[in-house]
Backbone as a printed PyTorch tensor [residue, N CA C, xyz], in Angstrom:
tensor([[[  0.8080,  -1.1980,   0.0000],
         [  0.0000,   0.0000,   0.0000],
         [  0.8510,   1.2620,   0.0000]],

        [[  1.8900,   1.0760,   0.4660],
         [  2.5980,   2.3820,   0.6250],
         [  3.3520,   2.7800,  -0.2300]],

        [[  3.7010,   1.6400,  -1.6540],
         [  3.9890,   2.1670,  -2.6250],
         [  2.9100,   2.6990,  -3.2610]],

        [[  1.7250,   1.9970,  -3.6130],
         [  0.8170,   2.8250,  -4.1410],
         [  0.5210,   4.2030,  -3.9870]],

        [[  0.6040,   4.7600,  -2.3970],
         [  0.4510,   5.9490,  -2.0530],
         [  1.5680,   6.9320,  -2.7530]],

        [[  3.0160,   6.6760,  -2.5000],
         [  4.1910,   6.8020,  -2.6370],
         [  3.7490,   7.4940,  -4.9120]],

        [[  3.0330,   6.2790,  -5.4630],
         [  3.3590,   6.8590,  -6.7620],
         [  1.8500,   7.1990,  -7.0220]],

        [[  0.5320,   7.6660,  -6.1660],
         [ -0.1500,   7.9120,  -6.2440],
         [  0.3680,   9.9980,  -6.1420]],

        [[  0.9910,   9.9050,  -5.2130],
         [  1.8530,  11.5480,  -4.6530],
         [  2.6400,  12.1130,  -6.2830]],

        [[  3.4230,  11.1260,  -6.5210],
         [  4.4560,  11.4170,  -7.6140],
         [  3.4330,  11.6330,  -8.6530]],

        [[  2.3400,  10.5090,  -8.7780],
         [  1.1790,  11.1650, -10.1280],
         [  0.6760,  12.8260,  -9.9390]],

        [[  0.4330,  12.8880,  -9.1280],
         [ -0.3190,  14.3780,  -8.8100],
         [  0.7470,  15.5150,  -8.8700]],

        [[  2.0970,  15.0450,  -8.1640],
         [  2.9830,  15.8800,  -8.6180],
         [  3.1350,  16.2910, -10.0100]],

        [[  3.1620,  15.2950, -10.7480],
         [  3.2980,  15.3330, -12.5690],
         [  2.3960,  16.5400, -13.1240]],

        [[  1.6120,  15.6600, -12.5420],
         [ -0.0010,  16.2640, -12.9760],
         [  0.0000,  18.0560, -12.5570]],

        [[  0.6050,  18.4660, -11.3900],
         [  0.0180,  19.8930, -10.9010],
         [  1.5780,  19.9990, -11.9290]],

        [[  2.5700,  19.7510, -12.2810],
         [  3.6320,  20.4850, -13.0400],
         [  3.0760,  20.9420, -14.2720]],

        [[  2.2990,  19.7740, -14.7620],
         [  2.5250,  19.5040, -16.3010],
         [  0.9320,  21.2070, -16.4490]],

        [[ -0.0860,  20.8990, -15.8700],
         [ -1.5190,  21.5350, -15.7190],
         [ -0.5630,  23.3060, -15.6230]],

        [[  0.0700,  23.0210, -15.0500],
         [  0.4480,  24.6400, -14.1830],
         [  1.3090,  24.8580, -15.5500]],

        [[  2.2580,  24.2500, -16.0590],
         [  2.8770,  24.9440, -17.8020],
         [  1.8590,  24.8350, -18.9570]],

        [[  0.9030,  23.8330, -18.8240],
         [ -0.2760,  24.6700, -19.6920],
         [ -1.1170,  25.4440, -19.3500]],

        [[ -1.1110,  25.8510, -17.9720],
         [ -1.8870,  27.6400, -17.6220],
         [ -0.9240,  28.6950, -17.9880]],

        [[  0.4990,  28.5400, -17.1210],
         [  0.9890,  29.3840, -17.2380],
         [  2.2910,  29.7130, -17.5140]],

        [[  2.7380,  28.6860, -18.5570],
         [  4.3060,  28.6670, -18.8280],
         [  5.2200,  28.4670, -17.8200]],

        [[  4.5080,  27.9740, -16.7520],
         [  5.5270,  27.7280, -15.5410],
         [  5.5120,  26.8920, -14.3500]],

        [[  6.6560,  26.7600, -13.9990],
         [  6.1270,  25.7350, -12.7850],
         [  5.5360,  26.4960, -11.1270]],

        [[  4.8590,  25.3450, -10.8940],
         [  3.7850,  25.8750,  -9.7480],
         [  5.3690,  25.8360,  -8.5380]],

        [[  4.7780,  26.9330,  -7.5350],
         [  5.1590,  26.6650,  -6.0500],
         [  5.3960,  25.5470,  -5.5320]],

        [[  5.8610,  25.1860,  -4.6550],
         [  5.7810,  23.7110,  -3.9870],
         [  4.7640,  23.7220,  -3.4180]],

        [[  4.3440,  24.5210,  -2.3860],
         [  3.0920,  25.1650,  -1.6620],
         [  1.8610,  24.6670,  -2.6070]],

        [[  1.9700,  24.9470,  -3.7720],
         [  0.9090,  24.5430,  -4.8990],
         [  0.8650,  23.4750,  -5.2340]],

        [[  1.6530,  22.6120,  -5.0540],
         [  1.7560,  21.4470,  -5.4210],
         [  1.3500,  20.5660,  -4.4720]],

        [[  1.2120,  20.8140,  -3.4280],
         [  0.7150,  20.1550,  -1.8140],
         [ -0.9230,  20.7100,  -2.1770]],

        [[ -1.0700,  21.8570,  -2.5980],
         [ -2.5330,  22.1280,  -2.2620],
         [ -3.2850,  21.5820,  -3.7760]],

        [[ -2.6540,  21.0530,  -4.5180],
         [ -3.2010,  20.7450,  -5.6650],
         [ -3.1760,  18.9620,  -5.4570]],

        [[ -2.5560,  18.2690,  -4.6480],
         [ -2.4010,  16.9090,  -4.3180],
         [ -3.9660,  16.9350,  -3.4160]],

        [[ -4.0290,  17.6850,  -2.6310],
         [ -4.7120,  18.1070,  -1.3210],
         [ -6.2880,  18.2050,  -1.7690]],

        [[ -6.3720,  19.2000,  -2.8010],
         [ -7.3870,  19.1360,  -3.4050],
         [ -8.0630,  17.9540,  -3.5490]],

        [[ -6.9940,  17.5980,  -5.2050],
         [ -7.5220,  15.9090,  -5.8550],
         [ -7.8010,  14.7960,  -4.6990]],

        [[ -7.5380,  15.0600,  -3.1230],
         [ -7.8590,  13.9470,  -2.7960],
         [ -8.6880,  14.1940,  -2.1310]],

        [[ -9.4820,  15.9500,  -2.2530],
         [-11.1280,  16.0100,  -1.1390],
         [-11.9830,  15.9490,  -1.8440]],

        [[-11.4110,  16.6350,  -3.2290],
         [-12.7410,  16.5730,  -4.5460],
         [-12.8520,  15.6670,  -5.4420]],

        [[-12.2990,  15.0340,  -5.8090],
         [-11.9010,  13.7180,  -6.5220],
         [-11.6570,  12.9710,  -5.9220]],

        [[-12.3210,  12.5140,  -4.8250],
         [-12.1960,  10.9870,  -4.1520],
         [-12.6120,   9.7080,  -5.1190]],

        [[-14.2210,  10.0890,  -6.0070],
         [-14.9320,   8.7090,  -6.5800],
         [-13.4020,   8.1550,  -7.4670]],

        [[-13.7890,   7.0370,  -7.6980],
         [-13.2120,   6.4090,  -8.7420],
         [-13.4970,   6.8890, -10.0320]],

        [[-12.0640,   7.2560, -10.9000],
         [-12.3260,   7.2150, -12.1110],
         [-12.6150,   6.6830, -13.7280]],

        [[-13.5760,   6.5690, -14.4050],
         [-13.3940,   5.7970, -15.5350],
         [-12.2140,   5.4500, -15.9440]],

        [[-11.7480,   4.6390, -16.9130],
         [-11.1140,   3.8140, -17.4400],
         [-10.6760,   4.9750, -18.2850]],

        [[-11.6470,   5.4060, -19.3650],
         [-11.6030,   6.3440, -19.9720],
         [-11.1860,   7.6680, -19.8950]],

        [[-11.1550,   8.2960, -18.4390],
         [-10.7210,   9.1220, -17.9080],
         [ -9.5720,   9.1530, -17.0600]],

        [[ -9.2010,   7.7120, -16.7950],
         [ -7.8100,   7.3240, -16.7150],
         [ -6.8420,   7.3390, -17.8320]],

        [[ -7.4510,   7.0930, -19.0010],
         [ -6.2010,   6.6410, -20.2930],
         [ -6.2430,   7.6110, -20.7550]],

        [[ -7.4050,   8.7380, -20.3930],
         [ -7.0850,  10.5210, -21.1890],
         [ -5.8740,  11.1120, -20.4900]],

        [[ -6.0780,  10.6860, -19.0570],
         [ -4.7570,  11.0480, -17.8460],
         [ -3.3950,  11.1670, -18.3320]],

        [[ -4.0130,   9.7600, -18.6650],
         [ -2.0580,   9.1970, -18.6530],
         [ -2.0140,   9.3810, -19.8800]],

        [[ -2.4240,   9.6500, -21.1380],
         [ -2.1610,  10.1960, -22.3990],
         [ -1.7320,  11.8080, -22.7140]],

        [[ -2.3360,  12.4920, -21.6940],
         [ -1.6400,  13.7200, -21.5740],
         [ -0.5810,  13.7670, -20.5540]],

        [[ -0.5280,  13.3550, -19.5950],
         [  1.2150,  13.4770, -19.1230],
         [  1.9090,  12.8750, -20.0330]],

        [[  1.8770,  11.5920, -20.7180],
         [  3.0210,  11.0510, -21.1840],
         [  2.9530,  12.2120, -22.8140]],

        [[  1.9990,  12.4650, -23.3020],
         [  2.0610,  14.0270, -24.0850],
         [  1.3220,  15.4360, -23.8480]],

        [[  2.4930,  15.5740, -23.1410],
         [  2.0790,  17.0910, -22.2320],
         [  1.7110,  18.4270, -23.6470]],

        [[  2.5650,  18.1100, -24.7110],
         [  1.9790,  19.0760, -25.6270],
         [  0.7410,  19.3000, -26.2270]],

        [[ -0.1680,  17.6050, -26.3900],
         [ -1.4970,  17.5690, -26.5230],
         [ -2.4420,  18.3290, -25.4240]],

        [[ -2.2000,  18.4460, -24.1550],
         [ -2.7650,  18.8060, -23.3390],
         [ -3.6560,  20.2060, -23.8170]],

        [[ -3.3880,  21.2080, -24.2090],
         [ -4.2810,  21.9530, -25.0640],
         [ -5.2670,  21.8320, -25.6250]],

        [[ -4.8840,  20.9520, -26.4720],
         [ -5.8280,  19.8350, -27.4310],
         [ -6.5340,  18.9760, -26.9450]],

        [[ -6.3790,  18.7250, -25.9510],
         [ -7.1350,  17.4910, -25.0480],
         [ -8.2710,  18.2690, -24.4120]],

        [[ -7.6160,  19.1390, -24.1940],
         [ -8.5240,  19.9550, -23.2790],
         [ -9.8250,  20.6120, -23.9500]],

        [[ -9.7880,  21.5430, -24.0520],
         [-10.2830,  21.9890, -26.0110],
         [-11.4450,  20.5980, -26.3890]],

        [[-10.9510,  19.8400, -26.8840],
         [-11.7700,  18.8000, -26.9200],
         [-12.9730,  18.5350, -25.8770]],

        [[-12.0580,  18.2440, -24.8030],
         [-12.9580,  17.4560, -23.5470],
         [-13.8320,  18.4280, -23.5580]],

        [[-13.6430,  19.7630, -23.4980],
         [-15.1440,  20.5900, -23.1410],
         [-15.6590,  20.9030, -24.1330]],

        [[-15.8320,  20.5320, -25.2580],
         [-16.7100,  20.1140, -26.5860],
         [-17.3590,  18.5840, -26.2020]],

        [[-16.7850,  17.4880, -25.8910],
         [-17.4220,  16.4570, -26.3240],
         [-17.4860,  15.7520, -24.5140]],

        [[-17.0770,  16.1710, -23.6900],
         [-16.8740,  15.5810, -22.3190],
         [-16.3960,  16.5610, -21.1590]],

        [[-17.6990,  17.8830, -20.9090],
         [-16.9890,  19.0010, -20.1160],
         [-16.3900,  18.1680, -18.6450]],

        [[-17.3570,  17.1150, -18.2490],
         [-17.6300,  16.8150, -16.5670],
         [-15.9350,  15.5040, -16.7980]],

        [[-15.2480,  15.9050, -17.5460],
         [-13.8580,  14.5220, -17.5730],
         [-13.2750,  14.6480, -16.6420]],

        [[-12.2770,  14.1710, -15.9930],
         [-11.5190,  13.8490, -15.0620],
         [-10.2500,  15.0650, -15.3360]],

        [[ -9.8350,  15.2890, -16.4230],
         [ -8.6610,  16.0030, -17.2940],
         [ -9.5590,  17.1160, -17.0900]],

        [[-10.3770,  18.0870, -17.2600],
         [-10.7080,  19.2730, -17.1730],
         [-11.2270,  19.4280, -15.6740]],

        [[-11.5790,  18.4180, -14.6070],
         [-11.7950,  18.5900, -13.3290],
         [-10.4880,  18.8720, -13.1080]],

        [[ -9.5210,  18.3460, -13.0750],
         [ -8.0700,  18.3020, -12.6810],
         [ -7.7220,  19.9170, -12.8200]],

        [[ -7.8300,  20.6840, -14.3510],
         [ -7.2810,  21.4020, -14.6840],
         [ -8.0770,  22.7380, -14.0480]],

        [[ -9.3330,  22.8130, -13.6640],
         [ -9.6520,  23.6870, -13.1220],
         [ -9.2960,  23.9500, -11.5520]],

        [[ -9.0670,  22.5550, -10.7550],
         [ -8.8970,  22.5550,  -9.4880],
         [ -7.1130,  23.2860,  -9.8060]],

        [[ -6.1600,  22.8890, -10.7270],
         [ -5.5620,  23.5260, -11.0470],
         [ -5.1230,  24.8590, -10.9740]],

        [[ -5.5510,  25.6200, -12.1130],
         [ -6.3910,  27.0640, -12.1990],
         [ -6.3720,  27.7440, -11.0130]],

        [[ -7.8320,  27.3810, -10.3200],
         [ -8.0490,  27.5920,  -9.3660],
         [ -6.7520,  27.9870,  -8.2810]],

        [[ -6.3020,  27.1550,  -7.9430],
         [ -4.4620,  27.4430,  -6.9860],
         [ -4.2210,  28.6420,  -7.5340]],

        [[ -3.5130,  28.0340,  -8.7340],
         [ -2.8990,  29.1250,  -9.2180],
         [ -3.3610,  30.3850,  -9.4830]],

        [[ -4.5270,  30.7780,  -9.7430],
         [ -5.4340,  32.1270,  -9.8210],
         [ -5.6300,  32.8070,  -8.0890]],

        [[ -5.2010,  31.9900,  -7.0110],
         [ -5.6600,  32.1580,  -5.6600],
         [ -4.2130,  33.1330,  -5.3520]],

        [[ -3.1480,  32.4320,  -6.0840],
         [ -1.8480,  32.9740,  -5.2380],
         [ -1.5130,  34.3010,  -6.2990]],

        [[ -1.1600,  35.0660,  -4.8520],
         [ -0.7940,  36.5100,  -5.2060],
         [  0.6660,  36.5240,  -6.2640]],

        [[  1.5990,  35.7980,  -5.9760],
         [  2.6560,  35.5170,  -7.3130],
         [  2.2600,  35.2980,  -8.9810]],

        [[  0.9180,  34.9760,  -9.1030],
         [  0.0550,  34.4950, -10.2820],
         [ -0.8840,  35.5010, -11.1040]],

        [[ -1.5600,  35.8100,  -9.4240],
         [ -2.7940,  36.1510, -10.0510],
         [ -3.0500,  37.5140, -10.5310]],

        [[ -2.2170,  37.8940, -10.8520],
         [ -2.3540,  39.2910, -12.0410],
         [ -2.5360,  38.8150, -13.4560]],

        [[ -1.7460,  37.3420, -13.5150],
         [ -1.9950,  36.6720, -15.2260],
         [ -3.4130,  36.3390, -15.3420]],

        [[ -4.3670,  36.2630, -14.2970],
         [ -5.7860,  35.6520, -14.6190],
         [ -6.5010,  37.2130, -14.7690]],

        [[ -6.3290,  37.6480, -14.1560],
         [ -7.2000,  39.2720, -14.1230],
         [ -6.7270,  40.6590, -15.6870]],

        [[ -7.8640,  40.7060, -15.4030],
         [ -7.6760,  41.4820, -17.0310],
         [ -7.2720,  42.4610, -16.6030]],

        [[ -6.4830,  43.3450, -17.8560],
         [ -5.8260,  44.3710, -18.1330],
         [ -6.3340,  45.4270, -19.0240]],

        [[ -5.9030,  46.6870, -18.8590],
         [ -7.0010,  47.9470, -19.8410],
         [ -6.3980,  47.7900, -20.8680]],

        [[ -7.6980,  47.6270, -21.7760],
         [ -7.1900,  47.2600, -23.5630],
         [ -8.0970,  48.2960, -23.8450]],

        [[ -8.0510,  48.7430, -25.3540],
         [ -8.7470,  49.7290, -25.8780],
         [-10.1000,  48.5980, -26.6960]],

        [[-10.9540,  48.7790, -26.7180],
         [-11.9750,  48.4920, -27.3150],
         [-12.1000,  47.3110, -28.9240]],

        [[-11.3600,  47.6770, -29.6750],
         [-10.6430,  47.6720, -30.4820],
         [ -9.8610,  46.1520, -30.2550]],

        [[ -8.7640,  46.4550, -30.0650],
         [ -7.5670,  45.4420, -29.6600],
         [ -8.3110,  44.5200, -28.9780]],

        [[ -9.5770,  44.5800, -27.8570],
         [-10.2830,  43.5570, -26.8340],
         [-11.0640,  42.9050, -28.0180]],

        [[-11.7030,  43.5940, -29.2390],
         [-12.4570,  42.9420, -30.1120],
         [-11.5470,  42.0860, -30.6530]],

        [[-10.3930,  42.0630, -31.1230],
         [ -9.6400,  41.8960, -32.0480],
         [ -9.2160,  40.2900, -31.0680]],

        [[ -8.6690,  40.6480, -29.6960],
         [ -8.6730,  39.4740, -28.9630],
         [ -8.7920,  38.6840, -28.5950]],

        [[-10.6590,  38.8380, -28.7530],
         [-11.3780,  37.8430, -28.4200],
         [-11.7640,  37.1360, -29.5980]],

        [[-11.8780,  37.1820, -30.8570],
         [-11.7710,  36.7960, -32.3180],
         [-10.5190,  36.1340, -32.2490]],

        [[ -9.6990,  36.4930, -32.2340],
         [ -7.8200,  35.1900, -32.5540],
         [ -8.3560,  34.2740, -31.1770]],

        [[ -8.4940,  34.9060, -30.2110],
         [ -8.6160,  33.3960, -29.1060],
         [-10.0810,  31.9800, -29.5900]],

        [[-10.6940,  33.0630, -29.9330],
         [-12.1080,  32.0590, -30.7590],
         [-11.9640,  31.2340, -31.7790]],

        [[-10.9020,  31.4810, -32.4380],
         [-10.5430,  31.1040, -33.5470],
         [ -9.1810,  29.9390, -33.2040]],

        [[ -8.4900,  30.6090, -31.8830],
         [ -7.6210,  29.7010, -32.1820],
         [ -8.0820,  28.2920, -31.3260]],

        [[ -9.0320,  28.7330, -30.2140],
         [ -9.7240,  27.5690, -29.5470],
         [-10.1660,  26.6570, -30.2220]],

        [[-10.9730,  26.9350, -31.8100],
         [-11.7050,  26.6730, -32.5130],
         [-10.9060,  24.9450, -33.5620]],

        [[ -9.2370,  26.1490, -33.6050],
         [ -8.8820,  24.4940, -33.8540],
         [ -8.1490,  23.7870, -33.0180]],

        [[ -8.1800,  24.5490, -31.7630],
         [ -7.9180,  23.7390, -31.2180],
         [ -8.8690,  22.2420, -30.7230]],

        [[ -9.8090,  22.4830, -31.0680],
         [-11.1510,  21.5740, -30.8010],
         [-10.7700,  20.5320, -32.1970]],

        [[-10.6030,  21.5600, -33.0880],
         [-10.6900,  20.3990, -34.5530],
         [ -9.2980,  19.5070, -34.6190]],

        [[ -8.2410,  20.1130, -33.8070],
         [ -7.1860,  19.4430, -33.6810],
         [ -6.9990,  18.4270, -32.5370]],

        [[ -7.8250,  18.6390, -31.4120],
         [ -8.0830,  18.0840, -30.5040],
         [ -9.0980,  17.0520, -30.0720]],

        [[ -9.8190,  16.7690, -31.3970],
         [-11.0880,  15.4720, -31.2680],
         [-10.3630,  14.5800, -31.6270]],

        [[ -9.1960,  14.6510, -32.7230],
         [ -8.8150,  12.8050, -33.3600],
         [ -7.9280,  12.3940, -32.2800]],

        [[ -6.7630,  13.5790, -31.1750],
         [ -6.2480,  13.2570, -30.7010],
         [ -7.0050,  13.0230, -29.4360]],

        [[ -8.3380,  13.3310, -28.9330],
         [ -8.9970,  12.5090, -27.9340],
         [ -9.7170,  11.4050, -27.9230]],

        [[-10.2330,  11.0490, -29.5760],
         [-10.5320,   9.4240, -30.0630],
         [ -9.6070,   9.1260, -29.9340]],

        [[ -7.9100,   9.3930, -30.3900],
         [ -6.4560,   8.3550, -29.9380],
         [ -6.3710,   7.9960, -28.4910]],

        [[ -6.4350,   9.0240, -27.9130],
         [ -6.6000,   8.4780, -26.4960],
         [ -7.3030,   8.2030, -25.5960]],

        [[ -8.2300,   8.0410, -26.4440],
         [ -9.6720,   6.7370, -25.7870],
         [-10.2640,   5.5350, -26.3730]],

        [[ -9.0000,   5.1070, -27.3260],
         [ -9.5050,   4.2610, -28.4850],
         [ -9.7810,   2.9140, -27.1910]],

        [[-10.6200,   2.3400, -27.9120],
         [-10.8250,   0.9800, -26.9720],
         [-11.9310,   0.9870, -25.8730]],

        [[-11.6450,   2.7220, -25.1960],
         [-12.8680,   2.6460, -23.6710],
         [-13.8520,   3.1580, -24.0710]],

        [[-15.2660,   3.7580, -23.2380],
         [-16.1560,   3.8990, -23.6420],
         [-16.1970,   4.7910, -21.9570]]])
């Protein structure tokens, strides 16, 4: 049992590294990394699908899909295990004062905010179309 625990810790570690460089180009606190273990084990107690296990371990072992995975999941699977993760995520990181100026908006002119929100729509957009074959790859088989 105590290895299990032992690489149950090291998963979540992965997991709050890998989540925290696709929020924010960077690695989390240690502090964050305890409260992001801490989390997953008050809010995510149930057991997870099969399916929501092999999305898991398909984005750590390709942390660059993670975008794409993501993107996806909240097109075709908002309530997944991979976007619970990433908001409890978020969340940390949007809480701590070292961060949280990157979540809070900044004065844009009218203009440039239109212009902003069009490239992010657009680029979400493939990210979804780029991100469905690679979430059928990494759910081929489960259901």
């Amino acid at each position: 049992m105590r290895d299990h625990g032992h690489s149950e810790e090291g998963l979540l570690r992965q997991e709050a590294f890998a989540f925290s460089r696709y929020l924010l180009d960077g690695d989390p606190l240690p502090k964050m990394v305890e409260r992001y273990a801490s989390a997953n084990r008050a809010l995510l107690s149930e057991s997870a699908s099969p399916a929501d296990r092999q999305l898991l371990k398909f984005s750590l072992a390709h942390r660059w899909a993670i975008p794409f995975l993501d993107a996806a999941s909240a097109f075709l699977r908002p309530d997944s295990l991979l976007r619970r993760k990433i908001y409890i995520m978020a969340a940390i990181l949007e809480a701590c004062p070292r961060f949280a100026d990157r979540f809070l908006p900044g004065r844009t002119h009218p203009v440039a905010l239109a212009f902003r929100l069009a490239s992010w729509g657009a680029l979400a957009a493939v990210k979804v179309a780029l991100g469905i074959p690679l979430w059928l790859l990494a759910n081929r088989g489960r259901k």
